[in-house]
C-alpha positions in Angstrom: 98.4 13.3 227.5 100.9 10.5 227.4 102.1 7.9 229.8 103.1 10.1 233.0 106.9 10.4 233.2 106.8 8.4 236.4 105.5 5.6 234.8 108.1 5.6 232.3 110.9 5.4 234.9 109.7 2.9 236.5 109.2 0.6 233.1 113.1 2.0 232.1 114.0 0.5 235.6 112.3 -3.0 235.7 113.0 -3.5 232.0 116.6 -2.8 232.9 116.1 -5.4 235.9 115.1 -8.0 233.5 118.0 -7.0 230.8 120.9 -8.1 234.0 118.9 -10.8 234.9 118.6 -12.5 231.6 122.0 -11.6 231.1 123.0 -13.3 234.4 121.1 -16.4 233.4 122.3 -17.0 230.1 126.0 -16.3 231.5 125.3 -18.7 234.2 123.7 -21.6 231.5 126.8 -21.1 229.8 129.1 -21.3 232.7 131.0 -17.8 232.3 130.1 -15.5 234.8 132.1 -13.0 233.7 130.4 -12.9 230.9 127.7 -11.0 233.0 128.4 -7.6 231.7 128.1 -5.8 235.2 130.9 -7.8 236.1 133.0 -6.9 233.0 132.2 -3.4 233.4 133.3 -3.3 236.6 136.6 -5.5 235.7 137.0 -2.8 233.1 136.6 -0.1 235.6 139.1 -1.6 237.6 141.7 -1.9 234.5 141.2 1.8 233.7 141.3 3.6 237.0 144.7 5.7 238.1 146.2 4.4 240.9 144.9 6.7 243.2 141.9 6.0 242.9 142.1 2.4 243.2 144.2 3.1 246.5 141.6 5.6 247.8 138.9 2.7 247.3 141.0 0.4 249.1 141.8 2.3 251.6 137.8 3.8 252.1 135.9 1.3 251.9 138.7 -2.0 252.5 137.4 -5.3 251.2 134.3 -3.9 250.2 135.7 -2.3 247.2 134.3 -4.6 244.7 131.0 -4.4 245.9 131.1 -0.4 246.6 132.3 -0.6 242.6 129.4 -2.8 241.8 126.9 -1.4 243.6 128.3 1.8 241.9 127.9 0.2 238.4 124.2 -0.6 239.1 122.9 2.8 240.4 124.1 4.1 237.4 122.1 1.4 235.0 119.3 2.3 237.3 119.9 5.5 236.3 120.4 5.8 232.4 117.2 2.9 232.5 115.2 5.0 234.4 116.1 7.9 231.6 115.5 5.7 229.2 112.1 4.5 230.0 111.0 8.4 230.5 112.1 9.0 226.8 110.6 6.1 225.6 106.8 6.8 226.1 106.8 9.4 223.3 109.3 7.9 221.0 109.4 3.8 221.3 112.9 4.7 219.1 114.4 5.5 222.2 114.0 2.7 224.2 115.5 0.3 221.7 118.7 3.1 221.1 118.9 3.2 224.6 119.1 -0.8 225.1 121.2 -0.9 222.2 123.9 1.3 223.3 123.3 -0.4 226.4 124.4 -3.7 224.7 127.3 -2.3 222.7 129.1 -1.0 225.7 128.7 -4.6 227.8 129.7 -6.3 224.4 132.7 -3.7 224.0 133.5 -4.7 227.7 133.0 -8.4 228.0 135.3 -8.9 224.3 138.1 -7.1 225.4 138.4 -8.7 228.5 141.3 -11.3 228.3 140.6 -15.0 227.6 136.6 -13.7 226.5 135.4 -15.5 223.4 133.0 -14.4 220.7 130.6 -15.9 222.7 130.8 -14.6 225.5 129.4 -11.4 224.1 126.0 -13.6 224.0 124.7 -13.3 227.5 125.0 -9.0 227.1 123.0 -9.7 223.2 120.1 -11.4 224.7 120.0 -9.4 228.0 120.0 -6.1 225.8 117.2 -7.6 224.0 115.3 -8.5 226.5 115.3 -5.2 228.1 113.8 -3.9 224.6 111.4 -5.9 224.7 110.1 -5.5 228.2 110.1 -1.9 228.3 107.7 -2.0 224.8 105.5 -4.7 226.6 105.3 -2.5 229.6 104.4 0.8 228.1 102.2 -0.8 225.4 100.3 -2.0 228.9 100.3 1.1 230.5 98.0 1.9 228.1 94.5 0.5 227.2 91.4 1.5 225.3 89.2 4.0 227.1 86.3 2.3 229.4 83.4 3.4 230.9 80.8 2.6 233.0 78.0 0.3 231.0 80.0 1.0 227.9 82.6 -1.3 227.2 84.4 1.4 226.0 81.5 2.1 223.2 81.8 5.8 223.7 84.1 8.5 224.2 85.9 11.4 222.2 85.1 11.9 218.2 88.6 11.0 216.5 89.6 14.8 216.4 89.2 15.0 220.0 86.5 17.3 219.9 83.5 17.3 222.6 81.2 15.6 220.9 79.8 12.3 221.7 80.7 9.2 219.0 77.5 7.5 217.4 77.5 3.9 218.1 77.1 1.4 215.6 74.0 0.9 214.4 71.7 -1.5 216.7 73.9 -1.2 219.5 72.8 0.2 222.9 73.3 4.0 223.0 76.8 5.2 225.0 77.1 7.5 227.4 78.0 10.8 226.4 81.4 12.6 226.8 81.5 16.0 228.2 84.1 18.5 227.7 86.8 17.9 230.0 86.4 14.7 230.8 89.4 12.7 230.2 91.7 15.5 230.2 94.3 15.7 232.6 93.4 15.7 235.8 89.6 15.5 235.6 88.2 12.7 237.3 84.6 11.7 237.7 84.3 9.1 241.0 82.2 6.9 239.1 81.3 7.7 235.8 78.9 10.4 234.8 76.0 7.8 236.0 77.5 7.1 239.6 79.1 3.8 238.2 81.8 1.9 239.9 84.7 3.0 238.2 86.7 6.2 237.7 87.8 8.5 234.7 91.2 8.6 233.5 92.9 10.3 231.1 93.0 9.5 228.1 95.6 9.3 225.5 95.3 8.8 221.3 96.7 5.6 220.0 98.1 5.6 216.2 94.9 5.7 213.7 93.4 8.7 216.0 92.0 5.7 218.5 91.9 6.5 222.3 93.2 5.2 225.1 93.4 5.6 228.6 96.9 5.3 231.1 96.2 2.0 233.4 98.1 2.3 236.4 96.8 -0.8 237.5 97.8 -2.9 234.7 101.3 -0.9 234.9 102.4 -1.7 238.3 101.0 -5.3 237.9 103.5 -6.0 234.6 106.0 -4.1 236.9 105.7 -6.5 239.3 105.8 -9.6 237.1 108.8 -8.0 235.5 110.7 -7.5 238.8 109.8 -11.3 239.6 111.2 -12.4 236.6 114.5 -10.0 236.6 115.5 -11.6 240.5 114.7 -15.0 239.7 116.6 -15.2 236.2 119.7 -13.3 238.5 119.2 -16.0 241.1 119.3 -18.9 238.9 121.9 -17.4 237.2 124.1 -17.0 240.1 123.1 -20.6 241.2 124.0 -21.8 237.2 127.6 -20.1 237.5 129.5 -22.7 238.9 129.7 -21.5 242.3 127.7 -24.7 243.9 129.6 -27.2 241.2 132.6 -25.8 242.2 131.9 -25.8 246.1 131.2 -29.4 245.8 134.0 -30.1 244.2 135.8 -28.4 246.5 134.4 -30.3 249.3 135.3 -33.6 247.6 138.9 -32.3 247.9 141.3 -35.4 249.5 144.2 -33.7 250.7 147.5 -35.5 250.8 149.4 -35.4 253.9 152.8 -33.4 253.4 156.3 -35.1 252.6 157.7 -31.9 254.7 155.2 -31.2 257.6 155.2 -27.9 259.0 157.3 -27.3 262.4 155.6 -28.0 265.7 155.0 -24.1 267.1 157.2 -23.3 269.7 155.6 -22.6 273.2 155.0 -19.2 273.2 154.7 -18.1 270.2 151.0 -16.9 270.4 150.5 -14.7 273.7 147.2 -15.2 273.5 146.5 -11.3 274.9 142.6 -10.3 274.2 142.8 -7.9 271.5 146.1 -9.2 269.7 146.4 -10.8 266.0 146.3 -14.4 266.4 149.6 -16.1 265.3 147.2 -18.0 262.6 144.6 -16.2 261.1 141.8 -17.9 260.7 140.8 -18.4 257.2 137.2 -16.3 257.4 139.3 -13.3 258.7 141.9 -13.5 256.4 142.6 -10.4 254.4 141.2 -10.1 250.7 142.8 -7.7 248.0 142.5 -8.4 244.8 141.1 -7.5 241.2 138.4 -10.1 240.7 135.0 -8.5 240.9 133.4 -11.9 240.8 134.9 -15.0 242.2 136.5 -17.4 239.9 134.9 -20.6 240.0 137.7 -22.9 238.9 136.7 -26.6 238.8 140.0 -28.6 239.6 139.3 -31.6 237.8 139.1 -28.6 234.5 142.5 -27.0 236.4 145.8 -27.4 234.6 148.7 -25.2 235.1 150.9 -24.6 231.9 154.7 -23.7 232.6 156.5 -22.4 229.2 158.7 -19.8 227.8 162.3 -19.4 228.2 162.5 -22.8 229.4 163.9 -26.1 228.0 160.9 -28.2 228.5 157.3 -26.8 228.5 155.1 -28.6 231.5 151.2 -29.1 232.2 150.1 -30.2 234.7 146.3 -31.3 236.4 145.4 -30.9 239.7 145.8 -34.8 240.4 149.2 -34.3 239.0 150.3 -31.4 241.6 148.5 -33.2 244.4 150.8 -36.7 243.6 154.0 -34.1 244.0 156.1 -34.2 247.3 154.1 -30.9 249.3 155.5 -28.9 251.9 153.9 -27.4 254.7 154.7 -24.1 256.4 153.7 -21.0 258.0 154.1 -18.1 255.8 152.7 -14.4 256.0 151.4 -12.4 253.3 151.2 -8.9 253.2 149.4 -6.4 250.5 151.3 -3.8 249.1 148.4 -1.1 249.3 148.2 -1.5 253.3 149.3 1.6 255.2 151.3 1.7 258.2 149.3 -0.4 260.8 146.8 -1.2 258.1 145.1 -4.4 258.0 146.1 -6.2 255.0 148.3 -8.8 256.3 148.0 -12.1 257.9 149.8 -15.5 258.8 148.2 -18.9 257.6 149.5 -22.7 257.8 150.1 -23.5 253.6 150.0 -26.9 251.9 151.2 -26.9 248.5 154.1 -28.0 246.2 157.6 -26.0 245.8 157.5 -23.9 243.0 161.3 -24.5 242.5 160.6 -28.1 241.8 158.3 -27.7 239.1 160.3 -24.9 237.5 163.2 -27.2 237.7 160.9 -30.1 235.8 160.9 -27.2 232.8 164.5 -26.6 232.9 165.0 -22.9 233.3 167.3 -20.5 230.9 169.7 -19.5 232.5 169.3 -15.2 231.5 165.5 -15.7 232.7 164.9 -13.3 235.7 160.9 -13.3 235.9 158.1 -15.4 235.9 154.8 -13.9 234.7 152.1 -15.8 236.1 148.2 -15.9 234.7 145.6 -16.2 237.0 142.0 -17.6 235.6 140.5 -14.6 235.2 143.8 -12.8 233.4 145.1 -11.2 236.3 149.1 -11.2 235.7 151.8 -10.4 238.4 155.6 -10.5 238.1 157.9 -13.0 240.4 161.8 -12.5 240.1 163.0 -16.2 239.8 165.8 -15.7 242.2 163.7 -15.1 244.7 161.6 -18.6 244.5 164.5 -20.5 243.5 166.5 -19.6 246.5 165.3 -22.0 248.6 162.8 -20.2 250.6 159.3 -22.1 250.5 157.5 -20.7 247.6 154.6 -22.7 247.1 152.2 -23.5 244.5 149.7 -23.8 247.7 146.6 -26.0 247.1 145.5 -25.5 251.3 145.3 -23.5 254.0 145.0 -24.1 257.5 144.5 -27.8 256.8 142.2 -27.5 254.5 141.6 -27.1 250.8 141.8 -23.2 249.8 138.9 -21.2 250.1 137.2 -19.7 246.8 138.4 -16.3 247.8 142.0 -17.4 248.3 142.1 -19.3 244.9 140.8 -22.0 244.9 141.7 -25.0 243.6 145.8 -23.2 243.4 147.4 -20.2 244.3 150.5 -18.9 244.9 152.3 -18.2 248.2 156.0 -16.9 247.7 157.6 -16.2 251.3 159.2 -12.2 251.6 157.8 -10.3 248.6 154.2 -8.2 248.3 151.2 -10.0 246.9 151.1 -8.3 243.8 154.3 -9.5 242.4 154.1 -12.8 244.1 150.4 -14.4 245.1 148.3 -15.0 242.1 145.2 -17.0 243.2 143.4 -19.2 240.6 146.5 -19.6 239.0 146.9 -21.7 235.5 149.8 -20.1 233.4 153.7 -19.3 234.2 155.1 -17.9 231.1 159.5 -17.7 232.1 160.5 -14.4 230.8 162.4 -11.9 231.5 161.5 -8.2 233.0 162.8 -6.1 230.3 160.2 -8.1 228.0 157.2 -8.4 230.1 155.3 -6.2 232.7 152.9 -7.6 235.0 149.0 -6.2 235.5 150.6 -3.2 237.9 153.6 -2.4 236.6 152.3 -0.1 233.9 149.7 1.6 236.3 153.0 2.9 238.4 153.9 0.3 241.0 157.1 -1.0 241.5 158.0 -4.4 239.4 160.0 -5.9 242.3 158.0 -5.3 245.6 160.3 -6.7 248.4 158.3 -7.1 251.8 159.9 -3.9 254.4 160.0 -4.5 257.8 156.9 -3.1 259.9 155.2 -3.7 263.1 151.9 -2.9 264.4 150.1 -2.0 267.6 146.9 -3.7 268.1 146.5 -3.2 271.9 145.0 -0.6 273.0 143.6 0.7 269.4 144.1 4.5 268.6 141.6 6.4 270.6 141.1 4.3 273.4 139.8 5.9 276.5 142.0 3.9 279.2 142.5 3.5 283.2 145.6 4.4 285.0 147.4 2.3 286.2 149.4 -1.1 285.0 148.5 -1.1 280.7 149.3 -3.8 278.2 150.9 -2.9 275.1 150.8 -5.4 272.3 151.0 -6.2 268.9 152.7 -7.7 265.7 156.0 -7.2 263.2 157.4 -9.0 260.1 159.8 -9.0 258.2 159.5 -12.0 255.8 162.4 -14.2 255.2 164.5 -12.5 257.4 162.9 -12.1 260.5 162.2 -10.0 263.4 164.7 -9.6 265.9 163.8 -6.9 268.3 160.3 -4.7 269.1 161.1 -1.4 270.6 158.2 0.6 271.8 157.9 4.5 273.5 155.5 7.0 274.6 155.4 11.1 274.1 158.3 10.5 271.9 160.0 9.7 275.6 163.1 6.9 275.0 162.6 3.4 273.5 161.8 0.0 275.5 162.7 -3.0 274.2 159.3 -5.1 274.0 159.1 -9.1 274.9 159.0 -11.1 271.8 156.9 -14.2 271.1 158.5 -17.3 269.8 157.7 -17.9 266.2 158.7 -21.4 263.9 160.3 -19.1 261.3 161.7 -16.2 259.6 158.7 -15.8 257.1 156.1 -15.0 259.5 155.2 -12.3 261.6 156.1 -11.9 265.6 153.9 -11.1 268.3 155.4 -8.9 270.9 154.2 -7.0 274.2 154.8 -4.7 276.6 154.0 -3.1 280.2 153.0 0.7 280.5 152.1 2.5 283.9 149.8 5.1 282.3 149.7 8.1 283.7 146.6 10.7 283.5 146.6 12.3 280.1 146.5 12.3 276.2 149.7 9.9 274.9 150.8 9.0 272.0 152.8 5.4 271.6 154.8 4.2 268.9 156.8 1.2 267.1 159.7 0.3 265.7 161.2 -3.3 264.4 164.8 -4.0 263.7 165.1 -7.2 261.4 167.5 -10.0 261.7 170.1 -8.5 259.7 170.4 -5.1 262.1 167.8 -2.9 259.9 165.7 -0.7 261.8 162.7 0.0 260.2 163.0 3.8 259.3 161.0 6.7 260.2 160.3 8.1 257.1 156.7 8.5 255.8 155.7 7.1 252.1 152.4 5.9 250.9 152.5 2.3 250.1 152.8 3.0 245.7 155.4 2.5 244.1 156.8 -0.7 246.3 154.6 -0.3 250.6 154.3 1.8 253.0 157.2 3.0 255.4 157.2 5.2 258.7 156.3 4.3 262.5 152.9 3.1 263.6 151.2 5.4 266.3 148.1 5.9 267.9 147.1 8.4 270.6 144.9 7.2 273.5 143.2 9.1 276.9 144.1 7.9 280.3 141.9 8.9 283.3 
């Protein structure tokens, strides 16, 4: 018989183990992690899918997209290595075809990524080989010469496999004899034909007609050295790629204090109801959307941001050189185009950074340039309209956030924070490239995949208190919750129940137009199944309108509503 197919799946999968984690490692000695080709799979992933389907992952599983996707990516290398392993123990061909289609499609992923180099197609090489090379080890141990009992494995089945027993060499001690059956599959003799200490198994033929037996023992033990090896070259990888270098650095972080402070916050302006959206949100629960499947780890004394194109004088500049700038601090919320009415993808922070209209002005804009096509560090692209940030609103090259220096998430060392339109066409994190261009020449990374290339923020509001399906008391009820309308500002909160007639809600203070507005209101509830609703009216008289869309091409529109029991 050969090496059970069990056995082989279980090689396939700790080979493939070792393949990641050698990739990892040598991705992390180098200091590209996304040159791990799990991570450029999944970038690729991400690239290809229809916007659908990236807007049915966002909207399942939130900000655990990336690691659904990941996790995703792995189960199916788990998968075809398991496969692979099984074909392997009849045909060693296989398990080196199967690694090295393996490593063609991670090197086919990783090179086409933008910004890769040759080199980067290194880490998925060596990983590939690796694999190769631990699934031959691993079967090749599986499998050892037959043994018995007193024997030393001196006796056992003639080369044509028949019954009878092999001479031993001459002057040797004479071997125990094989009887038929023994060693076939599933004959086992509890200690040997003489009672000895160890058991039968079956036996296999090696190449040149010589027999050998499958050793489960020595299997699971190279498995389990394998597995060791796979999690610790991952780990050391992960520790290698940056992410500690760039934390520290991070840490060392000196920010200046702003030439423009932010405004004092007006009393009032946070209601501090239990249940209610902060007026800041804290950095830890800010929201997360965004295309990186691993982290960049930008070093900022490595950071320089490149301004070029249709202007009159390319800039660069370091992070030293931004932070020596006059900064500006203010309140600004961001919103994500993908969240749905009352969704959760939005949230107010105190920025620190420098005006992007001052550095654009340093470059000396053309005058028919409409668009700015910013680069992030990991090639991420997104579209600004220039009249937008050089209207005077505080669009920020933002290098803090809630006094201090911007999380790795949020992009650090620089990101950018532009005051009334949709993240996509406005926020880049880990930003290092403005190219001034024009929209009839360049599209941005979602443009092409069917979203809008101008994505205003529209005016919403949201109930957070009670939440939909609340069972509540009768009696005296607090209704609360948030709007925005960025850059214009909120103006009025109205708020009704069973579709009954609109009540002007009490408004919160707020230091702005480009933040959102808390706002609450009483309810006697009655006994009963209710539905309430929202509306907002901006500072300019615009209501927000009743119509239902889906938030592609350019957000979401309609009426938050939830429905809640009263007893």
């Amino acid at each position: 018989m050969t090496v059970p197919p069990w056995a082989g799946a279980l090689a396939g999968l700790v080979s493939g183990g070792v393949a990641l984690g050698v990739a990892q490692l040598v991705a992390g000695v180098g200091g590209a992690p996304a040159a791990f080709p799990v991570v450029a799979v999944g970038d690729a992933a991400v690239d290809l899918a229809p916007a659908p389907v990236k807007d049915f992952a966002i909207n399942t599983f939130g900000e655990n997209d990336k690691t659904v996707l990941v996790a995703g990516v792995l189960v199916v290398l788990a998968a075809v290595a398991a496969v692979i392993g099984v074909s392997a123990r009849r045909a060693p061909a296989a398990g080196y075809a199967g690694f090295g289609l393996f490593g063609a499609i991670g090197v086919l992923a990783v090179v086409t990524r933008p910004d890769t180099r040759l080199l980067d197609a290194v880490p998925t090489v060596l990983g590939a080989l690796a694999g190769a090379w631990a699934l031959t080890w691993l079967l090749r141990r599986a499998t050892g010469p037959v043994a018995r009992a007193g024997a030393a494995g001196s006796g056992g089945l003639s080369p044509a496999g028949s019954a009878e027993p092999i001479s031993p060499p001459p002057g040797s001690a004479p071997a125990e004899p094989v009887f038929p059956g023994a060693g076939e599959p599933g004959h086992e003799v509890e200690g040997g034909f003489g009672g000895g200490a160890e058991a039968e198994r079956p036996t296999v033929m090696r190449a040149g007609g010589r027999a050998a037996t499958f050793d489960r023992r020595r299997l699971l033990t190279g498995a389990a050295g394998g597995a060791v090896v796979a999690g610790a070259a991952a780990v050391l990888g992960q520790q290698l790629g940056g992410r500690r270098a760039v934390n520290a650095a991070r840490g060392g972080v000196r920010l200046p204090a702003p030439a423009t402070p932010a405004r004092p916050l007006p009393a009032g302006t946070d209601l501090r109801i239990g249940g209610l959206s902060p007026f800041v949100t804290p950095n830890g629960d800010f929201y997360r959307v965004d295309t990186a499947i691993v982290v960049p780890q930008v070093d900022p004394r490595d950071w320089v941001l490149r301004v070029h194109g249709m202007v009159d004088r390319p800039v660069e500049l370091t992070y030293a050189d931004l932070l020596k700038l006059p900064l500006t601090e203010t309140y600004v919320t961001l919103a994500c185009v993908s969240n749905e009415v009352g969704g959760p993808y939005v949230g107010n922070a105190r920025w620190l950074g420098a005006r992007m209209a001052d550095v654009l002005r340093r470059a000396g804009l053309r005058s028919d340039a409409d668009m700015l096509l910013s680069t992030s560090a990991d090639g991420f692209t997104c579209g600004t309209p220039v009249d937008v940030v050089m209207d005077g609103r505080d669009a920020l090259f933002a290098v803090a956030m809630n006094g201090e220096a911007l999380p790795l998430e949020h992009g650090f060392p620089v990101r950018q924070v532009v005051p009334g339109l949709y993240g996509y066409v406005s926020a880049t994190k880990w930003v290092v490239d403005i190219k001034v261009t024009r929209f009839d020449v360049d599209q941005a990374y979602w443009t092409p995949r069917g979203w809008s290339a101008k994505g205003p923020v529209k005016t919403q509001s949201r109930i957070d208190v009670p939440r939909s399906g609340d069972s509540l008391k009768a009696g005296a009820t607090t209704i609360a919750g948030v709007a925005w309308a960025q850059h214009v500002g909120v103006a009025a909160v109205e708020v009704r129940v069973d579709r009954g007639q609109w009540r002007q809600a009490r408004l919160a203070q707020t230091p702005g137009p480009d933040t959102w507005r808390q706002w609450v209101i009483d309810w006697a509830a009655t006994p009963g199944r209710h539905t309430i609703e929202v509306r907002a009216t901006d500072a300019s008289g615009r209501t927000q309108t009743e119509q239902v869309a889906p938030p592609a091409p350019d957000g979401a529109t309609g009426w938050h509503s939830i429905t809640v029991d009263v007893a």
